[in-house]
PDB file of N, H, CA, C and O in Angstrom:
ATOM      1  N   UNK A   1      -6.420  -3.995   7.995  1.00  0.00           N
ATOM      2  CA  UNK A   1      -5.637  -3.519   9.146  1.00  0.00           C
ATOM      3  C   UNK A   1      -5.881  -2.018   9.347  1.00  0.00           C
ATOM      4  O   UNK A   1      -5.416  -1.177   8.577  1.00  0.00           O
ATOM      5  N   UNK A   2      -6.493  -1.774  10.216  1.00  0.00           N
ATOM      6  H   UNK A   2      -6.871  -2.457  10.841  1.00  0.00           H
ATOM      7  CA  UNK A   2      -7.083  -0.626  10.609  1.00  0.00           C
ATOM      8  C   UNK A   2      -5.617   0.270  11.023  1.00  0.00           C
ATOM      9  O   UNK A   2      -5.470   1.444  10.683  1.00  0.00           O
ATOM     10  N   UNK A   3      -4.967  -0.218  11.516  1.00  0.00           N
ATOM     11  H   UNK A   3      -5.086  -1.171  11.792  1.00  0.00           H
ATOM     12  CA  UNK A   3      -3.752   0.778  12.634  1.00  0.00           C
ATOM     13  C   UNK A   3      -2.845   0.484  11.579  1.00  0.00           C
ATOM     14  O   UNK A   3      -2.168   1.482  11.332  1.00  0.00           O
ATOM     15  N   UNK A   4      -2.517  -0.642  10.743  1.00  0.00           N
ATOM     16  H   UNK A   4      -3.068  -1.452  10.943  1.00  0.00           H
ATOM     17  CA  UNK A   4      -1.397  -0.787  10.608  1.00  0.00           C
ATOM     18  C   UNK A   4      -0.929  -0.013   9.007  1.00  0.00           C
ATOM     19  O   UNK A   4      -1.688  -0.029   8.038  1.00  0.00           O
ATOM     20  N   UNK A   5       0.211   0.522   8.993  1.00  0.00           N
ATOM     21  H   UNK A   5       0.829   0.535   9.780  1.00  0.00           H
ATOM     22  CA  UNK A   5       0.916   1.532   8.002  1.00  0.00           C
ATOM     23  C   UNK A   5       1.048   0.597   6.810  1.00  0.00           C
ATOM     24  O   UNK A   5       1.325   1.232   5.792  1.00  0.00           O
ATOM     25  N   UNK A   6       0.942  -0.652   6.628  1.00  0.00           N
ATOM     26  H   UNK A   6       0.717  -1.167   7.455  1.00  0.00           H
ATOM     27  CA  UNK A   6       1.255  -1.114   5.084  1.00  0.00           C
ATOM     28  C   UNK A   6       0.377  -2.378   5.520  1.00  0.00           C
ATOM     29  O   UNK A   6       0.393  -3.231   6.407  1.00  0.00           O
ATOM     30  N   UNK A   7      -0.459  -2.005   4.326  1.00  0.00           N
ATOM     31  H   UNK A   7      -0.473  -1.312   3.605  1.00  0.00           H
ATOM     32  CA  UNK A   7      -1.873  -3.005   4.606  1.00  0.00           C
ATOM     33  C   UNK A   7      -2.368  -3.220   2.812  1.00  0.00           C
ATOM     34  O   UNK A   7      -3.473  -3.694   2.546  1.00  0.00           O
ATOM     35  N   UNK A   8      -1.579  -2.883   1.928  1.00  0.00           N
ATOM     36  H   UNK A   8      -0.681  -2.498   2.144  1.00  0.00           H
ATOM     37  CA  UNK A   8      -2.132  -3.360   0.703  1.00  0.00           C
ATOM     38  C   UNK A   8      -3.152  -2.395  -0.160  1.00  0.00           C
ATOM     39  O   UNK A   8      -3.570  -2.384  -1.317  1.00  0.00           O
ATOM     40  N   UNK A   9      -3.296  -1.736   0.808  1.00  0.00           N
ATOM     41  H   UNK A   9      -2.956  -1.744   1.748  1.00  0.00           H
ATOM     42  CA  UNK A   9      -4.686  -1.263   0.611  1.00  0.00           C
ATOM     43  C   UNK A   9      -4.347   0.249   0.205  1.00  0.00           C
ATOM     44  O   UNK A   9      -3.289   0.821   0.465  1.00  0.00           O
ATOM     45  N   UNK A  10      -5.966   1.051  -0.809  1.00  0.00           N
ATOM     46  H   UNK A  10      -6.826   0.587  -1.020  1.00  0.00           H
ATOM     47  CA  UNK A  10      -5.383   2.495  -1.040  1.00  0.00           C
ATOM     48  C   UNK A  10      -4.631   3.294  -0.371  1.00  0.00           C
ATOM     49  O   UNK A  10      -3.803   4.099  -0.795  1.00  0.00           O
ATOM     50  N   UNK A  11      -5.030   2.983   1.010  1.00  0.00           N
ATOM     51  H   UNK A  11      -5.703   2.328   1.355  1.00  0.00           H
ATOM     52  CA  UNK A  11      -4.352   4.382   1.569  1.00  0.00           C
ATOM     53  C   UNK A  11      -3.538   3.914   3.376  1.00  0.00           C
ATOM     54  O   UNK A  11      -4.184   3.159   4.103  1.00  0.00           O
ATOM     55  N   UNK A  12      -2.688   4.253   3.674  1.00  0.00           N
ATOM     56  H   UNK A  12      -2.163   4.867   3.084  1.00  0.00           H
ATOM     57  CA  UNK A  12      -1.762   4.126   4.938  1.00  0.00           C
ATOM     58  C   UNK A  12      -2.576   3.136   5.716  1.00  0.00           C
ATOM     59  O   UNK A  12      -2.120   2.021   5.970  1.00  0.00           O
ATOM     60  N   UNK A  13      -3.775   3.515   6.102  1.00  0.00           N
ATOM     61  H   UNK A  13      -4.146   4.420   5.896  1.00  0.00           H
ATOM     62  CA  UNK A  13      -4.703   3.547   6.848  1.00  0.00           C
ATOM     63  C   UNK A  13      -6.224   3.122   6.874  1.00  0.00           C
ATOM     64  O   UNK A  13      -7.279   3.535   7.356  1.00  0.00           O
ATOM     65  N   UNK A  14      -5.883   2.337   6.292  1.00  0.00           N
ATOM     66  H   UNK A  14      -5.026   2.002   5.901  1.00  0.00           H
ATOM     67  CA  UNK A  14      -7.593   1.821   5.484  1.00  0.00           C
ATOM     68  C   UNK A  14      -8.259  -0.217   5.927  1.00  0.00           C
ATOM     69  O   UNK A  14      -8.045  -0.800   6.990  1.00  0.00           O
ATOM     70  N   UNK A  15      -8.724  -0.563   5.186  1.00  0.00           N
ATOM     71  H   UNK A  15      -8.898  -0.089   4.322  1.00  0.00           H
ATOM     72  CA  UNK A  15      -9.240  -2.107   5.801  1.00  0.00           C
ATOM     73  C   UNK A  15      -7.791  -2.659   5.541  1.00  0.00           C
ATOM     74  O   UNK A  15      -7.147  -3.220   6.429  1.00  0.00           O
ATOM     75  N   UNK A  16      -7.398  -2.496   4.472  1.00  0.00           N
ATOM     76  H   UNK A  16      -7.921  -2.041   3.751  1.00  0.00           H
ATOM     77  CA  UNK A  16      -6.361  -3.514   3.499  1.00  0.00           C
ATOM     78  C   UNK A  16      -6.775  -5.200   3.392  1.00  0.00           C
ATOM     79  O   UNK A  16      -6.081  -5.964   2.722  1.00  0.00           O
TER      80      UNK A  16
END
C-alpha cells in the first residue's frame, strides 16, 4: 500500500 499509513511494512509509507 503505497498511500496507505499502516501497511505492515518498515515504514508509514512503503509496499507493505
Amino acid at each position: 500500500n503505497l498511500t496507505d499509513p499502516d501497511n505492515g511494512a518498515l515504514a508509514p509509507y512503503t509496499f507493505g
